[in-house]
PyMOL Python script that loads the backbone (N, CA, C, O; Angstrom):
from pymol import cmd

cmd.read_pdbstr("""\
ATOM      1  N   UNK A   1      10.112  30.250 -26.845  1.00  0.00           N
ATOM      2  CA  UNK A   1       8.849  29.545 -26.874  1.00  0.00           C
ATOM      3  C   UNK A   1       8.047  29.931 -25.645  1.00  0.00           C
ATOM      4  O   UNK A   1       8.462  29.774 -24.497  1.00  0.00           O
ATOM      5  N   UNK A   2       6.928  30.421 -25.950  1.00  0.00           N
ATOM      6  CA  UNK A   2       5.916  30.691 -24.706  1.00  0.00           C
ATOM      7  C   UNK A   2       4.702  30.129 -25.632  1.00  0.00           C
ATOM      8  O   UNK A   2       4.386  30.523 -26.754  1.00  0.00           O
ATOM      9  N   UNK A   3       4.108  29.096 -24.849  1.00  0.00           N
ATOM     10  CA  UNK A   3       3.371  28.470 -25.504  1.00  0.00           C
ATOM     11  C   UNK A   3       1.576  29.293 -25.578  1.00  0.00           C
ATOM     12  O   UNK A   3       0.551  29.003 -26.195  1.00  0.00           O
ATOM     13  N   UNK A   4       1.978  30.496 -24.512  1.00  0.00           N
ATOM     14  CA  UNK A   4       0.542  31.144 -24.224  1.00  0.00           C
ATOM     15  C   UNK A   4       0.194  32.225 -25.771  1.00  0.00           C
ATOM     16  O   UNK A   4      -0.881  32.654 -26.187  1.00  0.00           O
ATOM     17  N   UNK A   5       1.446  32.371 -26.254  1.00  0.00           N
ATOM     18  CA  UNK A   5       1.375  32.777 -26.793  1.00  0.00           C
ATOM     19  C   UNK A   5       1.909  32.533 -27.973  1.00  0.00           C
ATOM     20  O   UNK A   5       1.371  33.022 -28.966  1.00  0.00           O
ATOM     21  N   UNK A   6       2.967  31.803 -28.087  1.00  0.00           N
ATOM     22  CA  UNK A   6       3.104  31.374 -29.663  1.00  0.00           C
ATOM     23  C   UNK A   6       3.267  29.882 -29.894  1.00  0.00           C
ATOM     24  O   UNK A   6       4.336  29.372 -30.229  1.00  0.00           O
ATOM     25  N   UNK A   7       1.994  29.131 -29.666  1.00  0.00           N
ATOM     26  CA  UNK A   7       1.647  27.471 -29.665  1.00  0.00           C
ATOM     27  C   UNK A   7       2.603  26.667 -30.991  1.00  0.00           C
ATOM     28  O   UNK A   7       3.350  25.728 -31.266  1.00  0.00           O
ATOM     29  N   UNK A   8       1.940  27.794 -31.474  1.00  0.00           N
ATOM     30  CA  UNK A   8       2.333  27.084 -32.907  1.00  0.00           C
ATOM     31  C   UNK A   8       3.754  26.590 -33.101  1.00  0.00           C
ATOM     32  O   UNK A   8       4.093  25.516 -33.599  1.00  0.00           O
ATOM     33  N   UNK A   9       4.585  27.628 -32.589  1.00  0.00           N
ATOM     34  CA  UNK A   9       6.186  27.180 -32.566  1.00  0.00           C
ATOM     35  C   UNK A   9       6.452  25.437 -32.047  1.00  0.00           C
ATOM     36  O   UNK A   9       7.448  24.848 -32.466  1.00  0.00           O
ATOM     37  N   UNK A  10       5.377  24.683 -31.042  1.00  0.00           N
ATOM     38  CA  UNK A  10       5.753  23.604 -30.737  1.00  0.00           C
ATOM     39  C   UNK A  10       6.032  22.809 -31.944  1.00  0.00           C
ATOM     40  O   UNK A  10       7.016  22.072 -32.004  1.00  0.00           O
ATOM     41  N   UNK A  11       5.109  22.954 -32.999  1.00  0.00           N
ATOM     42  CA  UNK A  11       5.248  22.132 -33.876  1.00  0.00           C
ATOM     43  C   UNK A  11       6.862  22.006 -34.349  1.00  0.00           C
ATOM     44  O   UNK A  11       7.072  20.997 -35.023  1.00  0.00           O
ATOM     45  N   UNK A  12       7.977  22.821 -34.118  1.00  0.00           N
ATOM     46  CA  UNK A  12       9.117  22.542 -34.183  1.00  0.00           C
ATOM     47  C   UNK A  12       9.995  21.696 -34.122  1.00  0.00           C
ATOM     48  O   UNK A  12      10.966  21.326 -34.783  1.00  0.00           O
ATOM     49  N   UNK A  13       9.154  21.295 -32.620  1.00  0.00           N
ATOM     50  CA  UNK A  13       9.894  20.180 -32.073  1.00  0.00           C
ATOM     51  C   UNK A  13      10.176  19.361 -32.960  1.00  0.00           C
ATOM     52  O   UNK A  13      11.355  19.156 -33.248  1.00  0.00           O
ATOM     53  N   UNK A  14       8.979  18.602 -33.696  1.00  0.00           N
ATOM     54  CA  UNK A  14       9.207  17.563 -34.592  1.00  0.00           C
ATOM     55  C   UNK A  14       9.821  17.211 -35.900  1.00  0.00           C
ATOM     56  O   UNK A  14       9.820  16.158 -36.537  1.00  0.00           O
ATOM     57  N   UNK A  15      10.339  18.363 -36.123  1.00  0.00           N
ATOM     58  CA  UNK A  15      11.001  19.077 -37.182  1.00  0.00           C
ATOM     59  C   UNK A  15      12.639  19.068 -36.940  1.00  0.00           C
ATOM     60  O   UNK A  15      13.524  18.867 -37.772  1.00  0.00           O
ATOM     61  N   UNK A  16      12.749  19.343 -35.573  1.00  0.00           N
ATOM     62  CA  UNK A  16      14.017  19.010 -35.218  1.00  0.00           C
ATOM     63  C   UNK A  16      14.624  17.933 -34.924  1.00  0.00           C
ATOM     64  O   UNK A  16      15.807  17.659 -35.131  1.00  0.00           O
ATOM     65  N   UNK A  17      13.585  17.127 -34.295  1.00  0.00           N
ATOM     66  CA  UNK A  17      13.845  15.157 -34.158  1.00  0.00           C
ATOM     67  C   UNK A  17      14.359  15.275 -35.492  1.00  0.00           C
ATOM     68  O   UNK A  17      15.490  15.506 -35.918  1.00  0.00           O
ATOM     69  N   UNK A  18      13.188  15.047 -36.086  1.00  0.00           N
ATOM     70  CA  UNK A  18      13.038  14.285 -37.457  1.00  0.00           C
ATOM     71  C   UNK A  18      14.581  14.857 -38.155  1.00  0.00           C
ATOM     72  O   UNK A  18      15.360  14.007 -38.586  1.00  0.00           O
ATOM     73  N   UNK A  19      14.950  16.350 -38.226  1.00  0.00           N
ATOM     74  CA  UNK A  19      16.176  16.660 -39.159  1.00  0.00           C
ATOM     75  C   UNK A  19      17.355  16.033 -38.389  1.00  0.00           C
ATOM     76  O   UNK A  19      18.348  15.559 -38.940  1.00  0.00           O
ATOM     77  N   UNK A  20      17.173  16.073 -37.246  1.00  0.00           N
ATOM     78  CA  UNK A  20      18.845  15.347 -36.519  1.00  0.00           C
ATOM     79  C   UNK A  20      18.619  14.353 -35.987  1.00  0.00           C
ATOM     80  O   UNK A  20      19.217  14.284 -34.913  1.00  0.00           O
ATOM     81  N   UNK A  21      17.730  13.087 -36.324  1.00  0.00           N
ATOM     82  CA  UNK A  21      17.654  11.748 -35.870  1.00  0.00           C
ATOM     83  C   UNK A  21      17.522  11.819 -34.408  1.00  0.00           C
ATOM     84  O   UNK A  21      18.374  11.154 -33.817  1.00  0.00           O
ATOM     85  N   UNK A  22      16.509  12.575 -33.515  1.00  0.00           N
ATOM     86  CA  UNK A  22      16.916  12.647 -32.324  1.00  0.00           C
ATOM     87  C   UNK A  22      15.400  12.018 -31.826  1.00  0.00           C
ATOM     88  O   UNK A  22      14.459  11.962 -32.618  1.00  0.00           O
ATOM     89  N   UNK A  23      15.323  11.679 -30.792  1.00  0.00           N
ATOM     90  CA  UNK A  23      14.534  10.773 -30.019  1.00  0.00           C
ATOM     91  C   UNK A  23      13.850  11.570 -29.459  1.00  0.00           C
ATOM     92  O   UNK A  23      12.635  11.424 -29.330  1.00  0.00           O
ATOM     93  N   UNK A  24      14.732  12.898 -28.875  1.00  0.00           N
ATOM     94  CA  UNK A  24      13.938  13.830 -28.113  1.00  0.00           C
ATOM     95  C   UNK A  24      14.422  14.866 -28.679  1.00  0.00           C
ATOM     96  O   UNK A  24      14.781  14.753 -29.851  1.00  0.00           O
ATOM     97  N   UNK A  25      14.556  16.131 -28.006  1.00  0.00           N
ATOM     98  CA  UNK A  25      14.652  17.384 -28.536  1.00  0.00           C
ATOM     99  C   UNK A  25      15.071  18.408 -27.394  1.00  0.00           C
ATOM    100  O   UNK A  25      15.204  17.938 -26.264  1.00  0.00           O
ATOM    101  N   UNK A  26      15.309  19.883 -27.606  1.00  0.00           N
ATOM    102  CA  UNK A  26      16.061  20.826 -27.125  1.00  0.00           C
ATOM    103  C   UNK A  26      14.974  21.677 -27.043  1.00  0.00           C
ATOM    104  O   UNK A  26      14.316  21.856 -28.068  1.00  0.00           O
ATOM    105  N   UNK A  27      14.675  22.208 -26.066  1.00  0.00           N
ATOM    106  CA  UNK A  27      13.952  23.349 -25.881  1.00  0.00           C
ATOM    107  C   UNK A  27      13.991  24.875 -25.119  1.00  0.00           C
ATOM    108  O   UNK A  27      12.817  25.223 -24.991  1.00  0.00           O
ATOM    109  N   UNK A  28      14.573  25.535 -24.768  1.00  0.00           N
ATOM    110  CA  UNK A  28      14.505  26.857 -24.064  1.00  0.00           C
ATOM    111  C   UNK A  28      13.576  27.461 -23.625  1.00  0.00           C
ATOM    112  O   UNK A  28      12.793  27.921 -24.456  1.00  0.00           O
ATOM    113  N   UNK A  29      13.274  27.716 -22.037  1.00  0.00           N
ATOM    114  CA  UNK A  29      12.533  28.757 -21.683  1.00  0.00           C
ATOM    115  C   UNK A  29      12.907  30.003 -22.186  1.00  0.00           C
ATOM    116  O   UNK A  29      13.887  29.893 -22.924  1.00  0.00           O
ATOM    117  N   UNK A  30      12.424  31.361 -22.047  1.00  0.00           N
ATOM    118  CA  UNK A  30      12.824  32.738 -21.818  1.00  0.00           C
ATOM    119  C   UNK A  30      12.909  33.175 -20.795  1.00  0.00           C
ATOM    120  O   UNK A  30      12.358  32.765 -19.773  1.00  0.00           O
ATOM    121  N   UNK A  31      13.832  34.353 -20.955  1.00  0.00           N
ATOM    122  CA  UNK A  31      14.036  35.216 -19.604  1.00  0.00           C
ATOM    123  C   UNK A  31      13.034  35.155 -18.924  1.00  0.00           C
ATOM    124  O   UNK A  31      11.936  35.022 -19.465  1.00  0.00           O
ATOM    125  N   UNK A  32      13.196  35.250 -17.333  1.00  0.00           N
ATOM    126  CA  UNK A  32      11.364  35.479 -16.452  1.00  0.00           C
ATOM    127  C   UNK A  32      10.827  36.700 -17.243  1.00  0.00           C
ATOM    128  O   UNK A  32       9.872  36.608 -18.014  1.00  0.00           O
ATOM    129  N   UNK A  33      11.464  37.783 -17.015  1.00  0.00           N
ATOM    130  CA  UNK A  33      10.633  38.905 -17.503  1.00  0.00           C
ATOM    131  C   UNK A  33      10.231  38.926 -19.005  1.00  0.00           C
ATOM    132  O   UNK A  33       9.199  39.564 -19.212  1.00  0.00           O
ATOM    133  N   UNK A  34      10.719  38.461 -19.919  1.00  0.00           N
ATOM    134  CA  UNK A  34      10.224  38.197 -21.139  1.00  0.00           C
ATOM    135  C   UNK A  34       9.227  37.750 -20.758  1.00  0.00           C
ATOM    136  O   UNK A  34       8.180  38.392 -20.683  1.00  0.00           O
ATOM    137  N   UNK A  35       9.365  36.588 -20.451  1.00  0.00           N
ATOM    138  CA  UNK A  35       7.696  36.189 -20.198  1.00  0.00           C
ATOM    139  C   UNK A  35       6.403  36.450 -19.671  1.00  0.00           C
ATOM    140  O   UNK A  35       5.295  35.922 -19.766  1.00  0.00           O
ATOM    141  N   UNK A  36       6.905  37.460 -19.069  1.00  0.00           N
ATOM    142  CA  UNK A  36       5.223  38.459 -18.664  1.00  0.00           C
ATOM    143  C   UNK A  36       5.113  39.343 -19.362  1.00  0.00           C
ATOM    144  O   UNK A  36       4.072  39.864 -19.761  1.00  0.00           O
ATOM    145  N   UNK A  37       6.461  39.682 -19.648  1.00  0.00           N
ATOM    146  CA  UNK A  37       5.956  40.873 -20.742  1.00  0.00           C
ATOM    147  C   UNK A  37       5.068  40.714 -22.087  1.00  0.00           C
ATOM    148  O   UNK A  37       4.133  41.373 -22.543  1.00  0.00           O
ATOM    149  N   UNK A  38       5.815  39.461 -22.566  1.00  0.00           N
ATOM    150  CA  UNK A  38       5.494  39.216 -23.803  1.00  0.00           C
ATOM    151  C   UNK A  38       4.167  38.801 -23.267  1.00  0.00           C
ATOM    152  O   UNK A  38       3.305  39.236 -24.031  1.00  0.00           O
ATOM    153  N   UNK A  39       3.539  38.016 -22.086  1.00  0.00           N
ATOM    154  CA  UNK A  39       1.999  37.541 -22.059  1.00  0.00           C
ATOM    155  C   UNK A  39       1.579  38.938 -22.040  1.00  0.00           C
ATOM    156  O   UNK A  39       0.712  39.252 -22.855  1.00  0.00           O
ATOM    157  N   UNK A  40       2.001  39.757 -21.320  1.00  0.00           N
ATOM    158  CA  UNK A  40       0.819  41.378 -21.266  1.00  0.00           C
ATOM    159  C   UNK A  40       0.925  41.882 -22.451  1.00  0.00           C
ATOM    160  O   UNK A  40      -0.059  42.506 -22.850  1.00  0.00           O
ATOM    161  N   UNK A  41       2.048  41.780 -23.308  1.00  0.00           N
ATOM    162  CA  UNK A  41       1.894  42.604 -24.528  1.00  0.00           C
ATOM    163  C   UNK A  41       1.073  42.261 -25.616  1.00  0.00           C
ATOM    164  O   UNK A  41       0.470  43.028 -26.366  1.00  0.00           O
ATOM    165  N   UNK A  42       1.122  40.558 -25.636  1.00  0.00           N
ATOM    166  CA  UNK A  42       0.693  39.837 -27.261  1.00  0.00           C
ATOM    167  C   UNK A  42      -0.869  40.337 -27.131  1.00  0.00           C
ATOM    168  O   UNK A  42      -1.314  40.738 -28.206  1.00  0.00           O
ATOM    169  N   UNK A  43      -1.831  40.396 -25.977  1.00  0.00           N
ATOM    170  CA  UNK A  43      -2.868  40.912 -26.714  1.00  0.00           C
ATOM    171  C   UNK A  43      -3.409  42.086 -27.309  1.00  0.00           C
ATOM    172  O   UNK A  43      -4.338  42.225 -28.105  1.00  0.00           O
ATOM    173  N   UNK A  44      -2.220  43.355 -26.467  1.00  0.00           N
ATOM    174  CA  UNK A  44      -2.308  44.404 -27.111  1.00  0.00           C
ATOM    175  C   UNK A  44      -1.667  44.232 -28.003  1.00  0.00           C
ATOM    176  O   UNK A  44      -2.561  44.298 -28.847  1.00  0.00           O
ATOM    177  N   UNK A  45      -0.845  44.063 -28.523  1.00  0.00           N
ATOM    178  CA  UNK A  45      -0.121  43.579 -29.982  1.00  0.00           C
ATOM    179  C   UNK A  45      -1.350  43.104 -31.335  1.00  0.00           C
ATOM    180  O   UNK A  45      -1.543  43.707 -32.391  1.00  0.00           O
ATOM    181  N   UNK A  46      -1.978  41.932 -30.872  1.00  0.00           N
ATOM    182  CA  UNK A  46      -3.108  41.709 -31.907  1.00  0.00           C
ATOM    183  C   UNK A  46      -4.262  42.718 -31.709  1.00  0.00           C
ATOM    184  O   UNK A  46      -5.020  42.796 -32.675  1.00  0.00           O
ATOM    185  N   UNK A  47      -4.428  43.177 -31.092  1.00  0.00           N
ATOM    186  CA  UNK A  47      -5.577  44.258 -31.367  1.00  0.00           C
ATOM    187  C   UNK A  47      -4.751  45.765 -31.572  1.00  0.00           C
ATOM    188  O   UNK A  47      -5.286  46.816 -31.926  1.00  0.00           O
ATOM    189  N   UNK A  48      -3.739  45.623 -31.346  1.00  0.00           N
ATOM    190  CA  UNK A  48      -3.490  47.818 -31.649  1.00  0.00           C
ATOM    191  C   UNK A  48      -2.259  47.682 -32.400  1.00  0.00           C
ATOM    192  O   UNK A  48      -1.712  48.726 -32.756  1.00  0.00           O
ATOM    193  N   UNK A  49      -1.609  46.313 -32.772  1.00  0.00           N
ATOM    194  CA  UNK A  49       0.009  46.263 -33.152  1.00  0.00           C
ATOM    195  C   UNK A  49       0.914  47.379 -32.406  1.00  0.00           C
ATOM    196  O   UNK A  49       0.889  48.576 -32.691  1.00  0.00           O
ATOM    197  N   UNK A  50       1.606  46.870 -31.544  1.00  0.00           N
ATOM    198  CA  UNK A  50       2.291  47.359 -30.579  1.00  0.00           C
ATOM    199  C   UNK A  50       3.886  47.320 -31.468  1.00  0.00           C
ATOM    200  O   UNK A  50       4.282  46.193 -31.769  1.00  0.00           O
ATOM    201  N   UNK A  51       4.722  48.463 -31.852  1.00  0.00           N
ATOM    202  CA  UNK A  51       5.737  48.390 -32.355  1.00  0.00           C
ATOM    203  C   UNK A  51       6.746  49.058 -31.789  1.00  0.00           C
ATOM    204  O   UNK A  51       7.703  49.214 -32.548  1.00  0.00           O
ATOM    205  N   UNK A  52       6.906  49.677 -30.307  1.00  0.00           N
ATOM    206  CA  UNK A  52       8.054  49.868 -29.308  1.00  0.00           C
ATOM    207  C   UNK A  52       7.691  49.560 -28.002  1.00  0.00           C
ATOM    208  O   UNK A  52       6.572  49.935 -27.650  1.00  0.00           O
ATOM    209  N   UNK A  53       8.193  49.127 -27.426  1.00  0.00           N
ATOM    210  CA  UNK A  53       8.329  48.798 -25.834  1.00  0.00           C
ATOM    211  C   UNK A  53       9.224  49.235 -25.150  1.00  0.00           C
ATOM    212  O   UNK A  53      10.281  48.657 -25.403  1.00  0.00           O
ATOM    213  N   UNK A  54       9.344  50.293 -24.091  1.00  0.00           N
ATOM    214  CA  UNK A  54      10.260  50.624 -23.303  1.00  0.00           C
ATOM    215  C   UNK A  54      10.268  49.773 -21.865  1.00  0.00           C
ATOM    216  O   UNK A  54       9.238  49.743 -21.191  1.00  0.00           O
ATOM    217  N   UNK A  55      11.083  49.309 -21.570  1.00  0.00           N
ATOM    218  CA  UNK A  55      11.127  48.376 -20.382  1.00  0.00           C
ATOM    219  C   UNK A  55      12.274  48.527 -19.178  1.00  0.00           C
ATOM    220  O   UNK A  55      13.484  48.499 -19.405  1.00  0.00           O
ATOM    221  N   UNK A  56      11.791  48.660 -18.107  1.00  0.00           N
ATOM    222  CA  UNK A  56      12.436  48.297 -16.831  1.00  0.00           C
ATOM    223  C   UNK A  56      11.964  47.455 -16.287  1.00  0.00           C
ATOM    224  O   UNK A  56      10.792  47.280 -15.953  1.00  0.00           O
ATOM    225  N   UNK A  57      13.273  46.568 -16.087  1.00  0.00           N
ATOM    226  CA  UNK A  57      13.124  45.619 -14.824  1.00  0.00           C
ATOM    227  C   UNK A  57      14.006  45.688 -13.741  1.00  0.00           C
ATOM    228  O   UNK A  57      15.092  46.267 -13.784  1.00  0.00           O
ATOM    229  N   UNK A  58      13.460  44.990 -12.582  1.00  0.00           N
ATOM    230  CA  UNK A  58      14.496  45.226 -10.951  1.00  0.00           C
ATOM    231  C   UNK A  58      14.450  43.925 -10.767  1.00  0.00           C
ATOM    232  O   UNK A  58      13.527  43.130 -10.594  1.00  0.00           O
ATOM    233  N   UNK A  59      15.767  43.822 -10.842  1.00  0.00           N
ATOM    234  CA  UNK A  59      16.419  42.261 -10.818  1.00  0.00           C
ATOM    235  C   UNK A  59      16.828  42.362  -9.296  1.00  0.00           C
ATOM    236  O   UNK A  59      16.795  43.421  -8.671  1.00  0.00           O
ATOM    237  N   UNK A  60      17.278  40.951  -8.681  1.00  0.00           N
ATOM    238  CA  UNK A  60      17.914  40.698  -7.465  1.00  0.00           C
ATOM    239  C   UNK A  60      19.163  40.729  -7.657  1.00  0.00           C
ATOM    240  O   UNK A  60      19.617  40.063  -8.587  1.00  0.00           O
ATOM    241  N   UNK A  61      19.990  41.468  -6.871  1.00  0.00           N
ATOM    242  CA  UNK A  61      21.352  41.483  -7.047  1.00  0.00           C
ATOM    243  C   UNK A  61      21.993  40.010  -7.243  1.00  0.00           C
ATOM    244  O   UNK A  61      22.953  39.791  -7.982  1.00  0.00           O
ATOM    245  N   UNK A  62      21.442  39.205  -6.607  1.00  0.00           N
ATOM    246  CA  UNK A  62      22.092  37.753  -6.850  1.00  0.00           C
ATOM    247  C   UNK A  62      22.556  37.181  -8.522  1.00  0.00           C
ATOM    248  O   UNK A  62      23.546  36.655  -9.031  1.00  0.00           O
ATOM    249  N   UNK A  63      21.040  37.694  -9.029  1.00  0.00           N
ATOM    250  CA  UNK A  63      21.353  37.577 -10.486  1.00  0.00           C
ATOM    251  C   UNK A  63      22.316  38.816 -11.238  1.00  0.00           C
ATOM    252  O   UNK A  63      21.913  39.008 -12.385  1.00  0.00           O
ATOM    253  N   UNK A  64      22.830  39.202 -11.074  1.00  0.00           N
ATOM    254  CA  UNK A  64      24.122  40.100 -11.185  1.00  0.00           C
ATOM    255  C   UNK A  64      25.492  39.371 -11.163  1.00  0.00           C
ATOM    256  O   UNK A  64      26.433  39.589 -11.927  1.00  0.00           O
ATOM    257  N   UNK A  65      25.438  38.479 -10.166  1.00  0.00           N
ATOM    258  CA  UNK A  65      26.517  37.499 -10.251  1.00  0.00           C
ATOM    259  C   UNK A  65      27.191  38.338  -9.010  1.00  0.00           C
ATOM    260  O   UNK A  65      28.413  38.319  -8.864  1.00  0.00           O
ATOM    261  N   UNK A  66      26.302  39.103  -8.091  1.00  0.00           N
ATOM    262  CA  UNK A  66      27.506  39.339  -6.606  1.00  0.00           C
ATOM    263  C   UNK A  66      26.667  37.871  -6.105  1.00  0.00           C
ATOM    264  O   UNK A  66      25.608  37.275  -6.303  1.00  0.00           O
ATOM    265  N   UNK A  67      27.961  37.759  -5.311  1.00  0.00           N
ATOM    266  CA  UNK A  67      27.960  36.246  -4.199  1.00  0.00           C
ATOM    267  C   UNK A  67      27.453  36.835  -3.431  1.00  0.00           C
ATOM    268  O   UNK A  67      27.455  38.065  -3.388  1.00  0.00           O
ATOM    269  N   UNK A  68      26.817  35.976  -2.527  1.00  0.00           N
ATOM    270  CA  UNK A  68      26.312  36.148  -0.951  1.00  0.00           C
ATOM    271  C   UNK A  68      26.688  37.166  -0.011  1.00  0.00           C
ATOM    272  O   UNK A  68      26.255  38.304  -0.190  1.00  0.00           O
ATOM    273  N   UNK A  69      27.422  36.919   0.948  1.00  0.00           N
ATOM    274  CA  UNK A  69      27.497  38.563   1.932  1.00  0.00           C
ATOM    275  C   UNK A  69      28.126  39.341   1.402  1.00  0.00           C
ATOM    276  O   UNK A  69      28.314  40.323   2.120  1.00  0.00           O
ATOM    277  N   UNK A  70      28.820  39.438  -0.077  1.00  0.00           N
ATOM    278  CA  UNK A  70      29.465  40.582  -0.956  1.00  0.00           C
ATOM    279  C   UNK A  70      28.446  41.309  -0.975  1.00  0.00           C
ATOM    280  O   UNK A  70      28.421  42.508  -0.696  1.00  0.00           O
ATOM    281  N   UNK A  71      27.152  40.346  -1.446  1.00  0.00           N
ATOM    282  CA  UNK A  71      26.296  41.585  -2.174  1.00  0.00           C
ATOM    283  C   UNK A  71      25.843  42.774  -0.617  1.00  0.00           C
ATOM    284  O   UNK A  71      25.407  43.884  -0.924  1.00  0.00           O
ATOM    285  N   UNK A  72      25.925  42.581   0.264  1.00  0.00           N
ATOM    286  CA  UNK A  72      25.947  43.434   1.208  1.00  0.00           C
ATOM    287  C   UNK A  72      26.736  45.125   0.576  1.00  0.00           C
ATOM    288  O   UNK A  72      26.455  46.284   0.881  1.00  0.00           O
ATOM    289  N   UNK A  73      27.691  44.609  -0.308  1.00  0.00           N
ATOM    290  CA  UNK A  73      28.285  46.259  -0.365  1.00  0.00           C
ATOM    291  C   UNK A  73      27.136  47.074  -1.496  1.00  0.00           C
ATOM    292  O   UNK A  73      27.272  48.269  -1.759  1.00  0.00           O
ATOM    293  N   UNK A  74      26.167  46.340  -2.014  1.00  0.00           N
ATOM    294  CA  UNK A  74      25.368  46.940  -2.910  1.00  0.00           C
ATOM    295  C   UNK A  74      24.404  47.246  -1.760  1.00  0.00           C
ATOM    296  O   UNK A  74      24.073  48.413  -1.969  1.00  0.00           O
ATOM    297  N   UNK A  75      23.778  46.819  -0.658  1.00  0.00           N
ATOM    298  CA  UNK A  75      22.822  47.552   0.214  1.00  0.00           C
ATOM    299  C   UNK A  75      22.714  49.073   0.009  1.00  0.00           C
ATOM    300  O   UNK A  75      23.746  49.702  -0.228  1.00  0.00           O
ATOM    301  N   UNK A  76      21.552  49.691   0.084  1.00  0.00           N
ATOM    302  CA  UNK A  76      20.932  50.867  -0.358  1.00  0.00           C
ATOM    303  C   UNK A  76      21.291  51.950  -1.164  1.00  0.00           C
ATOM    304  O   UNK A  76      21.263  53.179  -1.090  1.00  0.00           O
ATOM    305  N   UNK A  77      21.831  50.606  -2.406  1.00  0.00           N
ATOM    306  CA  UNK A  77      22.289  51.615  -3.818  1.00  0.00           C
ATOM    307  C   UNK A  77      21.526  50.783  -4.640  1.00  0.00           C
ATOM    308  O   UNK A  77      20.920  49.806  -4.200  1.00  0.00           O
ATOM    309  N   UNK A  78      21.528  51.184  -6.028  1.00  0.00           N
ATOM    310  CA  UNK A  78      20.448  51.010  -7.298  1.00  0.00           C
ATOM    311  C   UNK A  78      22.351  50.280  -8.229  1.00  0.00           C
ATOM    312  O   UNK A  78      23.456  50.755  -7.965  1.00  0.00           O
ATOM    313  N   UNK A  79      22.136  49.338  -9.042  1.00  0.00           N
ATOM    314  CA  UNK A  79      23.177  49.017 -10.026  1.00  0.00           C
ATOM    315  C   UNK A  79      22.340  49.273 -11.299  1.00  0.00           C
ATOM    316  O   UNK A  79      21.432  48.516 -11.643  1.00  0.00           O
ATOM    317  N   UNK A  80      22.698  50.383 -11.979  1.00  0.00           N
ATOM    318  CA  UNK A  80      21.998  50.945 -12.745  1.00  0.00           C
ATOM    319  C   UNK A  80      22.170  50.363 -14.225  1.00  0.00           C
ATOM    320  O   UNK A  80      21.481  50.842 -15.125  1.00  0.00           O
ATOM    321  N   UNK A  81      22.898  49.542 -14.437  1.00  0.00           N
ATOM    322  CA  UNK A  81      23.053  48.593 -15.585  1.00  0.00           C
ATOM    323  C   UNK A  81      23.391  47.321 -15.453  1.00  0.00           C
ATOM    324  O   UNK A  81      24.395  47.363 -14.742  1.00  0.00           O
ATOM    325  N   UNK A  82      23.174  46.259 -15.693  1.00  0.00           N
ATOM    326  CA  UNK A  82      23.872  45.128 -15.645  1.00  0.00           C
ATOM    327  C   UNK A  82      24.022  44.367 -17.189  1.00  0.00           C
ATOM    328  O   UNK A  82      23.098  43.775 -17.747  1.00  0.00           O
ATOM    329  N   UNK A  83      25.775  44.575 -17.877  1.00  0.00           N
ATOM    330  CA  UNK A  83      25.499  44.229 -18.738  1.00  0.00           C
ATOM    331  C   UNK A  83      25.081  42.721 -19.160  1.00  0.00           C
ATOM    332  O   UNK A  83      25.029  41.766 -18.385  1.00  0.00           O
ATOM    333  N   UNK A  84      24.665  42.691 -21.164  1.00  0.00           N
ATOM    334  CA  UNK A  84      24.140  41.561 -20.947  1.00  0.00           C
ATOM    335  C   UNK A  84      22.822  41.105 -21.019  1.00  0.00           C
ATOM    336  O   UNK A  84      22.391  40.211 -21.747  1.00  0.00           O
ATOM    337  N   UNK A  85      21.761  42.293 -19.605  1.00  0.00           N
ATOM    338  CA  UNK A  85      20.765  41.745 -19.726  1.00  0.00           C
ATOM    339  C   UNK A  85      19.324  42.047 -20.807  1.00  0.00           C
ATOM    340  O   UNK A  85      18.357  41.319 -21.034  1.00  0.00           O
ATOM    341  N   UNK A  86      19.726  43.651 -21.413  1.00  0.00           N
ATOM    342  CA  UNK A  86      18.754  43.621 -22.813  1.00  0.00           C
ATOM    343  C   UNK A  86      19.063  42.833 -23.844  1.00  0.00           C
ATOM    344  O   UNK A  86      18.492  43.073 -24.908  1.00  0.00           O
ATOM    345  N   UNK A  87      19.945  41.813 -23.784  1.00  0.00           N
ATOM    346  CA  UNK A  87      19.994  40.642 -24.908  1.00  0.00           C
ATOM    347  C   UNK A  87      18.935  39.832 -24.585  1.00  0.00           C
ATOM    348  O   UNK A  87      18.205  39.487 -25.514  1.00  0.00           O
ATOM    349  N   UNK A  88      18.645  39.382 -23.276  1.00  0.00           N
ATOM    350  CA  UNK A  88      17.997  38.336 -22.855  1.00  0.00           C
ATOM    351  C   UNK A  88      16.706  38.852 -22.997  1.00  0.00           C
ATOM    352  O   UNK A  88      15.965  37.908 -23.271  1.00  0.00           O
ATOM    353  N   UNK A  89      15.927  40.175 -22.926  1.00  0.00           N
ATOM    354  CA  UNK A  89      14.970  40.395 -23.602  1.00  0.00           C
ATOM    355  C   UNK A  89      14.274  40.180 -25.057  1.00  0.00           C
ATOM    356  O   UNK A  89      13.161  40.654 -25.284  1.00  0.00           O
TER     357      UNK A  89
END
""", "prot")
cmd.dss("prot")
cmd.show_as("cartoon", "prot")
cmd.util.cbc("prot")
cmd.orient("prot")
């Protein structure tokens, strides 16, 4: 759900109360980078239909899952995959 760009999905919410008797409801952000991407892409998308995206992102080693002064042994190297994270795209 990114509401900048796909509003309409809120209407869900109420759809999901209503089917599981719930008072409130469940919602998910997206990945950070999904979310700029997808804001820079959706308007080229409605005006040119955009149908591949090649993407890099440079994550902080932290989000890799090295701990604190470990991540010191990654200092002035590149971790050239981390699996995992083109799902979250």
């Amino acid at each position: 759900l990114i509401p900048e760009v796909n509003p309409e999905h809120l209407a869900l919410i109420e759809i999901q109360k209503r089917r599981r008797g719930w008072s409130g409801y469940i919602t998910t952000n997206p990945n950070c980078s999904t979310t700029h991407l997808v804001s820079a892409l959706h308007p080229l998308h409605e005006r040119f239909g955009v149908t591949k995206v090649f993407v890099v992102t440079m994550q902080a080693i932290s989000g890799a899952g090295y701990p604190g002064v470990s991540s010191m042994d990654i200092l002035d190297n590149v971790v050239p995959y981390i699996s995992g994270e083109e799902e979250k795209m």
